[in-house]
Every structure is written in C-alpha cells, then in structure tokens.
C-alpha positions in Angstrom: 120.9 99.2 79.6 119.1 100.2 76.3 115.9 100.1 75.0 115.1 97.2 72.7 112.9 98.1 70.3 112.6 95.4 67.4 111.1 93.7 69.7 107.5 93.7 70.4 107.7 93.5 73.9 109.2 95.9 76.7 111.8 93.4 79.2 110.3 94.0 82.6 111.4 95.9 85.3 113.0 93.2 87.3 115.0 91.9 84.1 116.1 95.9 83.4 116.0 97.5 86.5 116.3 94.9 89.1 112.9 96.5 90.5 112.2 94.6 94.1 108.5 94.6 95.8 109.5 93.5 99.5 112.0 95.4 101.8 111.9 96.9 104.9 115.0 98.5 107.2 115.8 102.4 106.7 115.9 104.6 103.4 119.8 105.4 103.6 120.4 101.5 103.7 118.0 100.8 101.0 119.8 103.6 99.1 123.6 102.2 99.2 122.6 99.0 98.8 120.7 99.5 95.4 124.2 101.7 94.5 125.6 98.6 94.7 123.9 97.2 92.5 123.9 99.0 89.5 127.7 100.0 90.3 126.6 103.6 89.9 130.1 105.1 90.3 128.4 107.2 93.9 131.5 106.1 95.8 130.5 102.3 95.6 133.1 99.5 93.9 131.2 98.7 90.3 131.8 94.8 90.9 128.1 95.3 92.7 125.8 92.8 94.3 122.4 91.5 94.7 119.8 94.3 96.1 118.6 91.5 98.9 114.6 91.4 98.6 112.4 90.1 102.0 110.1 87.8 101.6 106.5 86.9 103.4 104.9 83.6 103.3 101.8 85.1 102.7 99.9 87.7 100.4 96.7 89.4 99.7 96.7 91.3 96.5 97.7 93.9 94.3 97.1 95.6 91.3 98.2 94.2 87.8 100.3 95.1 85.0 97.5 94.7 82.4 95.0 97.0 84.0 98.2 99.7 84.0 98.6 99.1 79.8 94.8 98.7 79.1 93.6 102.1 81.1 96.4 103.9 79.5 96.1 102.5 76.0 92.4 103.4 76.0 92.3 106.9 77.0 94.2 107.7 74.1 91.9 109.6 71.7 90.8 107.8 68.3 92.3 104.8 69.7 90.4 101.2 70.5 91.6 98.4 72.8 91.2 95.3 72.2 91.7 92.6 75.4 92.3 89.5 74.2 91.5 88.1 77.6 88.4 86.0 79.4 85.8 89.0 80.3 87.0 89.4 84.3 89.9 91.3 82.8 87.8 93.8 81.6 86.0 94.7 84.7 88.9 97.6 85.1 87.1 99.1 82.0 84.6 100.1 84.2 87.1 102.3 86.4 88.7 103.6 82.9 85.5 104.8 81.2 85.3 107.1 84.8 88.8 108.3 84.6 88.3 109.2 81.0 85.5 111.3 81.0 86.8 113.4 84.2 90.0 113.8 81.6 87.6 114.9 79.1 85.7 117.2 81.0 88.8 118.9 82.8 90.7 119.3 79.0 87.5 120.3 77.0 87.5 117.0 74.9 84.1 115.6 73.3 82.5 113.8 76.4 81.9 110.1 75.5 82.9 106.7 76.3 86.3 105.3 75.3 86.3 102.5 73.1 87.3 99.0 74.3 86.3 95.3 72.8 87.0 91.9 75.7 87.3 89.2 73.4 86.0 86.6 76.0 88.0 84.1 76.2 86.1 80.9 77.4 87.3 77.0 78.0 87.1 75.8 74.9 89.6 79.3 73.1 91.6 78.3 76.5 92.0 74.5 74.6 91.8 74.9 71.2 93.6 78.7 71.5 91.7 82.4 70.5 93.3 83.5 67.4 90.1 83.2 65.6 88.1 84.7 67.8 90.9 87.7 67.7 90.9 88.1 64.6 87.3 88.2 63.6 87.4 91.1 66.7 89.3 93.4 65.2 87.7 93.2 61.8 84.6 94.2 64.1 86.5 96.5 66.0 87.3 98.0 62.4 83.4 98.1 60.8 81.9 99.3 64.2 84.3 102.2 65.1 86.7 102.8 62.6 89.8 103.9 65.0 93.0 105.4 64.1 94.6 102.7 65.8 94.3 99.6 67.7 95.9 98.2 70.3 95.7 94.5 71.2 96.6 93.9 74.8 97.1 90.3 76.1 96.8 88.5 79.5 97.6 85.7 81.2 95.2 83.7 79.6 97.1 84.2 76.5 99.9 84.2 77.9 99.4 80.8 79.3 98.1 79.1 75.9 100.7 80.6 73.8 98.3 82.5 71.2 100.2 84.3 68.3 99.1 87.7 68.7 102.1 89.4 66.7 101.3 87.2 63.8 98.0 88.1 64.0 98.6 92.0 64.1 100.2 91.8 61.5 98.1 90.6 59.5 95.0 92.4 60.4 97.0 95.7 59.9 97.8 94.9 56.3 94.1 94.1 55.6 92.2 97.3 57.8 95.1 99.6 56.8 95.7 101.4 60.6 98.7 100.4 62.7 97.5 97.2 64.8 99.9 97.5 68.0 100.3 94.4 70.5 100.8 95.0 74.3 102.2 92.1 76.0 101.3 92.6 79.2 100.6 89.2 80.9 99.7 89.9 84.5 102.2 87.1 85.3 105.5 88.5 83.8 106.3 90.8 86.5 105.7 91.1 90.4 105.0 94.6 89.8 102.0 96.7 87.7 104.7 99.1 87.4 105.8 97.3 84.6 102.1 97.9 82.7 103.9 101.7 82.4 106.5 100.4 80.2 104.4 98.1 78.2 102.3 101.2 76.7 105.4 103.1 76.5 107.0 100.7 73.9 104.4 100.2 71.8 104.2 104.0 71.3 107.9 104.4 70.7 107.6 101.7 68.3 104.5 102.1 66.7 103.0 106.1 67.5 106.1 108.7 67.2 106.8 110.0 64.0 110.0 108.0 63.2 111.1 110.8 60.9 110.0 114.6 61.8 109.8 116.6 59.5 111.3 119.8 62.0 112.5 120.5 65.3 110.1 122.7 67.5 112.9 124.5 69.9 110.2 126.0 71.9 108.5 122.5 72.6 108.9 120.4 76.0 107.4 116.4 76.0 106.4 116.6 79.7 105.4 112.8 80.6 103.3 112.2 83.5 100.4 110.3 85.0 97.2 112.2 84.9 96.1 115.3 85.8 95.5 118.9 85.0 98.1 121.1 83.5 100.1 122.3 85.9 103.4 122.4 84.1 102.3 125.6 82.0 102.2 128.3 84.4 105.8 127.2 85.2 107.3 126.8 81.8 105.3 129.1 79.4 107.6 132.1 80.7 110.5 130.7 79.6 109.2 130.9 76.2 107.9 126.9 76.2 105.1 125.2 75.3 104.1 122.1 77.3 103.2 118.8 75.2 101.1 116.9 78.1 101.7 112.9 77.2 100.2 110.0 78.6 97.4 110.7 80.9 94.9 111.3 78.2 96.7 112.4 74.7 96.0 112.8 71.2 98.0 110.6 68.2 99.1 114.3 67.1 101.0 115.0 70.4 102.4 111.4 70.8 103.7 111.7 67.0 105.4 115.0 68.0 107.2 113.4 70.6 110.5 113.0 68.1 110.2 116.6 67.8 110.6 118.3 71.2 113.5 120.0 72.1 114.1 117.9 75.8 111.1 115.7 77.6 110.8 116.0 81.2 109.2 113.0 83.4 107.2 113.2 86.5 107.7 109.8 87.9 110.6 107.8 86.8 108.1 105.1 86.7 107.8 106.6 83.4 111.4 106.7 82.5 111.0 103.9 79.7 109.4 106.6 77.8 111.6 109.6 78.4 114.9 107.2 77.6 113.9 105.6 74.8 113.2 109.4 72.7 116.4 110.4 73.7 118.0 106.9 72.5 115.9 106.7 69.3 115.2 110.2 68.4 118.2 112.7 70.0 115.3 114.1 72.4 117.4 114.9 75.3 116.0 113.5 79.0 115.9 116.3 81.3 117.9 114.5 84.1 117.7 116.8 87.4 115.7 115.9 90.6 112.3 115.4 90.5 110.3 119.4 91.4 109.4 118.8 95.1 110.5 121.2 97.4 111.5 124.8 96.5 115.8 123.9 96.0 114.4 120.8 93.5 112.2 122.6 91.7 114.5 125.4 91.3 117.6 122.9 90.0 114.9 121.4 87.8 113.5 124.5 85.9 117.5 125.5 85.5 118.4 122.4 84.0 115.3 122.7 81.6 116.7 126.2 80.7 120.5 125.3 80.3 119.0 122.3 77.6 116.6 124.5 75.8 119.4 127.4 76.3 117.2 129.6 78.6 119.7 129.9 81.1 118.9 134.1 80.5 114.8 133.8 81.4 115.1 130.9 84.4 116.4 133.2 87.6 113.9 136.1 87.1 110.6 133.2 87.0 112.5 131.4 90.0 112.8 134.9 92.1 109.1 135.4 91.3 107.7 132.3 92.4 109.6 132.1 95.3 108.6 135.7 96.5 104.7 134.3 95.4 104.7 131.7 97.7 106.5 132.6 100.7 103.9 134.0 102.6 101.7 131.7 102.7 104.6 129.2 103.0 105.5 130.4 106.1 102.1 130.3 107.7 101.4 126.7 106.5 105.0 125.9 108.2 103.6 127.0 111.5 100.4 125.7 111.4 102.0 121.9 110.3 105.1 122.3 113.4 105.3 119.4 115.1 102.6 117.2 112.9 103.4 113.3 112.5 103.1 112.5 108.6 103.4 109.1 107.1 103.4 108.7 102.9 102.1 105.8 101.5 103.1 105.4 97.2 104.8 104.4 94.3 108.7 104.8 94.5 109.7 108.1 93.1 106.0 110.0 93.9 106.4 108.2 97.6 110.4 110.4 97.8 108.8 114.1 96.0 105.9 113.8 98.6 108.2 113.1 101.6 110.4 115.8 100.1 107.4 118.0 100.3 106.4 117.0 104.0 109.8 118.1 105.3 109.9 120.9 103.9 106.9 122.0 104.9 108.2 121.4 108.4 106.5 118.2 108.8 108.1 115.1 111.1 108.5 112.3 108.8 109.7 108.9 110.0 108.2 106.3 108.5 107.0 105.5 104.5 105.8 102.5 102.4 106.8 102.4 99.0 104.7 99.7 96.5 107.7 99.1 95.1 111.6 99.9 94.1 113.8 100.4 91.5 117.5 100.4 92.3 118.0 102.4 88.9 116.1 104.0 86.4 116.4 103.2 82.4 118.5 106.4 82.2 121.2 105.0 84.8 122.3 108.4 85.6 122.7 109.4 89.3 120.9 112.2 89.2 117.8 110.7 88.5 118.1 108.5 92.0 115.4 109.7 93.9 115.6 108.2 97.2 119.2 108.7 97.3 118.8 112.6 96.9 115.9 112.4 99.5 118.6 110.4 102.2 121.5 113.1 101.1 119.1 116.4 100.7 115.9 115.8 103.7 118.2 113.3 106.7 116.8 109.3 106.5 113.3 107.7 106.7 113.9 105.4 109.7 111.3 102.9 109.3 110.9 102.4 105.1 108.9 99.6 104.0 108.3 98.3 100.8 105.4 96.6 99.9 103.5 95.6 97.0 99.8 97.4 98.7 99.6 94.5 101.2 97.1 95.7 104.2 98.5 93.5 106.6 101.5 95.0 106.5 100.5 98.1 106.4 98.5 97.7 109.4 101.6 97.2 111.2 103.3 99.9 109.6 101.2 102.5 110.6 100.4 100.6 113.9 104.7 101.3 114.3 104.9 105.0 113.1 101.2 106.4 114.5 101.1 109.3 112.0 98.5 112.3 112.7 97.9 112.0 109.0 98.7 109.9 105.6 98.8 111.0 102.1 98.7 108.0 100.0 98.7 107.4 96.1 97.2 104.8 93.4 95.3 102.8 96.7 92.0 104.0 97.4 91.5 101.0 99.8 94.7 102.1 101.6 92.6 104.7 102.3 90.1 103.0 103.3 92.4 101.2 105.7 93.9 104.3 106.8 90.6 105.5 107.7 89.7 102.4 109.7 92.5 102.9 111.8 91.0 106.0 113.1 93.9 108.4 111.1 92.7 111.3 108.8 94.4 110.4 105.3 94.9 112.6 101.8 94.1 110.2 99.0 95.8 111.5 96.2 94.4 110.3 92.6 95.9 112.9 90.3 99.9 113.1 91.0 100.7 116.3 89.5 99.2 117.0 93.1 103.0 118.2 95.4 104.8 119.1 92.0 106.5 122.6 91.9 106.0 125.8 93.8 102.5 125.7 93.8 101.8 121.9 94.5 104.0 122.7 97.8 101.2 125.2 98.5 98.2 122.1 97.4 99.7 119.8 99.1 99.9 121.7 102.3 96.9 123.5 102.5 95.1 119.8 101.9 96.9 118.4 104.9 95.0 121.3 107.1 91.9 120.4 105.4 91.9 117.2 106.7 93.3 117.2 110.2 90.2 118.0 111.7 88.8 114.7 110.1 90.0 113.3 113.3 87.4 112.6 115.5 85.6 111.2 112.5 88.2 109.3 111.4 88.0 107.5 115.3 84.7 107.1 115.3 85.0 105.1 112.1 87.4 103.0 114.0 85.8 102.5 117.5 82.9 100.7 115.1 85.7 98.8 112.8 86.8 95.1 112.7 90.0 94.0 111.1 90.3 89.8 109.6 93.5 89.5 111.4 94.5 87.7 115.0 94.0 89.7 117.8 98.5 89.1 118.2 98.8 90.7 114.2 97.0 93.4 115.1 99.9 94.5 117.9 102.3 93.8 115.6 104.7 96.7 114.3 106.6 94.9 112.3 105.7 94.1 108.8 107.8 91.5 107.3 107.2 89.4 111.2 105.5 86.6 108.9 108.9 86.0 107.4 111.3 86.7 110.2 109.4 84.2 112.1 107.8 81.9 110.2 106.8 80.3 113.3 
C-alpha cells in the first residue's frame, strides 16, 4: 500500500500493515499465516485471510504511541516540541532529556537540555477545548527559544475533544515564519507504540526533506535506525560510502539530505515507513535484503548495498576481511555458549536479528516474545519478511509469543522455556522481571547492539558477561514476591486467561 502524504496524519499500523499485539503458537505458523494475509506470492493463493489475533480478558500496560513521536521529535537538534496534552503526558520528557544528552555526549554535540513546552491541558480546555491555550504556546515557544522548527504533537486528550490543531499550525507557521509540523499521535489510535515510529516519520517526509535536491551524492547511504553509536561506518566506509545516521538524534541538515542519498538502508522494519516513503517520493531506492545478523545476512546485505550503489567490485574483498577478523574469536565464543538455553524478549524484527544471532552463535533457542507483529512491512516485498527468513534460514521457534510487554504473561513464558539467560529490548522492567525470576538477563537499550560482524562479537561476549550473574540473580528471587495467585504463577501458558476464561 502507499504512503499518503497530503495527509497530515500517518494511517496506523493495523489499518496498513495489519500489525497484531496477541499471538502465541510457533514462528513457522505465525509466518504462513501472515503470508496469507498480505497474499505475498511465497507459495500462498493471493485471495488471503485474516491473520487470527488471541485475545486476554485482562491487561496491565504498555507503552504509548505518543511517548515514541514525542522522544523522537525532540531529540532532533534545533527542533522544539510542543505537547498539546494535560501535563502527565510529559512525564516521558524526563526519560528523553536522559537519552539526549548520552546522544550528545557519545556524538560530540553541545551538552544541554532538549527543548520541549506541555501545554497543560486542564478541565475547563478539556470543555471549552485548548486551541487558545496552543496557540499563545507556540508564540512563546517562538520568543523564548527561537527553534528551526516546531513540532506539535497531540494526545488523547485532544484527540478526545476534537481540537483543530492543523488549522492552528497553519496558522502559527505563516505568522513565526518556521515550518509548524503536527504529530497526530493519540495514544488511543493504535494498540501498538509502534505506530509512534511512523507518526515522526511522516511529518519529516512531509515537512523536513528537501522536496527538491539540488544534486545526487552517489557516495551517500540514509541509514535509519533507533539510537545508538555509529557502527555502520567501519562496515560501509570501505566501500567508498559515507553513512548519513537518521533518527536517533539528527540534525535538520541530514534529514533534508535524505532526498539525496544514493539507497537508505533500515535497521528495524519498524522504521520501514521512513525508508518506503523516500523511495516512493524521492527515487531513493530501499535497500531490501535481510536484516545484518548473522555472518550469511550480513554478507547478502552489504552485497545488495554494493550491487545498488554499483560496488559490486569493492564488496567481496571487505566481506573476506571481516570474516577472517572475527573468526577466531568466533569460534571460542561458540564453545564457551554450547549447550546454553537463551530466550529473546523484543520488538518484531530486532526480536528475529537477535535470535538469528543466538543460533549462530551456537545457542539453543526455543522460545521468544515479540511486543508485537507485522504480517508485512510498508515495502511489501518478501525479502524484507523477517521472521519468515529466520523459520527458512535458523529451523522454528517452538513456543513464540506475542505480547504487547504484559508481565503476566511473561511470567509464564519464561516459567515454560526456563532460559539460562534473556536478552531483552525497549523493557527495562522486563528486566526487572527477568531478574526476579532468578535468570541473568542482557538489557539491551541501544539496538545497533547484534548488528553485523562485530555486533555478533558484542552480543556474544555480553552473554558471557552475565552468566555468572546467576547466583545473584537467585538470591534476588529467593527474597521476591510476585501480585499473582499462587495457580498463575505454575502456569506456562500465556494466553490461559483466554483459553479458559473460567
């Protein structure tokens, strides 16, 4: 499906992708059913049918789509947010103002705060509406900071009361003279945060890239991802490219050169939306290849980079090299991890590189928790189908659940696979949980962590680092109490709620 972008807002991922948040059964089922779905020509009939999502009576919480758009809205340099929410939205800002300045301090920016504005929505804005109250903030916003741009992001408050924010934007734009760009991201729209990804994404397609470069930099790769430190240079600068690092921290310069890369390269499909719509809008081809974990994807990924930037002479000689880098050490971190238990808790397509990565690193994987799904991705091309790859390329994941970061069920998840250790994404209080159960865990915050040659190497020598965390990781448990019925916590399965209601 394409990207809409005269529209101000991005169509979630459930309307576009058919993205599901409760599922549980084995990966190869999981990965012929959502086939048939999208009628993706993989040996499927293209009448399709309904991806069939579980359902539990009962949840505790997740994360939200507007804390996704807002933290990645505001760690864009020269850029001010505006939430046009009550104030308990912008307790997240709290977490944000953290993660930028550890951005700052890794990438050599100017240490200081980023700049955000709650508008504080209280009962009466919530009867009588906010668009005053908006507008008066950004002319503040304006006089106090003077950004380059300013985005407005909404909530379900807004949502709820129907508050003209477009209008608004508009008109604020024409009077302060810098782009004014709404984010509709109403917590409420979409089961999944996932969708706070796209949300930023569309208002930088629409508002941020240059609509009309000026030149075409051959030797320039868009390399989207979610955060981290570069570690996409060392891999790409000897074929002659240089690496623009977008989203995670960027400048307006590097997301107005978007239009003018030669290819752009994701590191989540999560983060498709982006990638998609340049190649749509602006002819920037979508590297479409599996995602780099393992040595065989990461080999088919840096030669499908050098076939579209016609490299194709430079890529075997750096693949040769890092192969023959990495081997030994390869090899000794395959022995010491024979015969270990791991168990991978994470977004969809991080959740398949990292059990990728387990296995080959010799690992027994048997059981994984995904926070959510996505039968397609915005590209629709087969290649991009993660979890199918994983089934075809690794052997299945008997016991895959996905879950929207419920602990109950997660409990019972790990209860059922009794891992020796977990490596877990975007969840710190999975950890936490992890912990309690008396299992050593790998909290992963950055997730360029596991990507490439090298991240095979991280990702490895951090799982030795923490198995001896054992007996720690016990005693936390022996001293630990869980708020669930003494018959819950025995339970191994967990979508029981909904199997038996009883």
């Amino acid at each position: 499906m394409a990207i809409n972008l005269r529209t101000t807002q991005a169509e979630t991922r459930e309307q576009r992708l058919g993205t599901i948040t409760h599922w549980e059964g084995n990966a190869g089922q999981l990965a012929r059913d959502s086939a048939h779905t999208h009628g993706c020509g993989r040996g499927c009939d293209n009448g399709g049918r309904r991806l069939c999502e579980q359902s539990t009576p009962f949840a505790q919480a997740s994360m939200c789509a507007e804390h996704i758009a807002v933290t990645n809205a505001t760690i864009i340099q020269e850029a001010l947010v505006i939430q046009h929410s009550p104030i308990g939205c912008a307790v997240s800002q709290s977490s944000t103002c953290r993660y930028y300045r550890d951005l700052a301090a890794r990438r050599g920016w100017k240490l200081e705060d980023p700049q955000s504005i709650c508008t504080n929505l209280g009962e009466q804005d919530m009867v009588f509406g906010g668009i005053a109250k908006l507008e008066q903030t950004i002319r503040e916003a304006w006089e106090r900071h003077h950004p380059k741009v300013i985005f407005v992001a909404t909530s379900c408050a807004t949502g709820i009361i129907g508050d003209d924010v477009d209008s608004a934007a508009r008109q604020l734009e024409d009077e302060i003279g810098i782009p004014v760009v709404p984010l509709h991201c109403e917590g409420f729209k979409s089961r999944h945060w996932s969708s706070g990804w796209d949300v930023i994404e569309h208002g930088i397609l629409r508002r941020l890239v240059r609509p009309d470069p000026p030149r075409k930099q051959d030797d320039l790769i868009n390399v989207i991802h979610l955060g981290g430190p570069d570690v996409f240079t060392p891999l790409l600068a000897p074929l002659g490219l240089r690496v623009n690092l977008v989203m995670g921290g960027n400048t307006l310069d590097r997301l107005a050169e978007l239009s003018e890369a030669a290819a752009t390269v994701t590191m989540c499909f999560v983060l498709s939306y982006l990638a998609t719509g340049l190649e749509q809008e602006y002819g920037v081809p979508e590297i479409k290849a599996p995602l780099p974990y393992g040595l065989a994807d990461t080999d088919e990924w840096l030669r499908e980079i050098a076939r579209v930037t016609h490299r194709e002479h430079l890529v075997e000689d750096v693949i040769a090299r890092e192969r023959a880098r990495i081997a030994p050490e390869l090899a000794r971190l395959r022995q010491a991890l024979a015969g270990k238990r791991g168990f991978v808790a994470a977004g969809a397509a991080f959740a398949h590189g990292l059990l990728a990565d387990l296995r080959e690193l010799g690992v027994e994987v048997d059981g994984a928790y995904s926070f959510h799904h996505d039968p397609s991705t915005d590209s629709g091309d087969p290649r991009q189908d993660t979890l199918s790859h994983l089934v075809e390329t690794w052997g299945d994941i008997p016991n895959y659940t996905v879950s929207p970061d419920q602990h109950f069920q997660a409990h019972a998840a790990l209860l059922r696979a009794k891992p020796d250790f977990v490596i877990c994404r975007h969840s710190g209080s999975m950890a936490v949980l992890t912990a309690r159960m008396g299992i050593p865990v790998l909290p992963i915050f950055y997730s360029n962590d596991g990507l490439g040659y090298e991240g095979l190497l991280t990702i490895g020598r951090s799982i030795l680092r923490i198995l001896p965390r054992k007996r720690f990781c016990e005693d936390v448990a022996a001293h630990s109490r869980f708020p669930y019925q003494p018959w819950w916590l025995e339970q191994t399965n967990p979508f029981a709620l909904g199997a038996d209601p009883a």
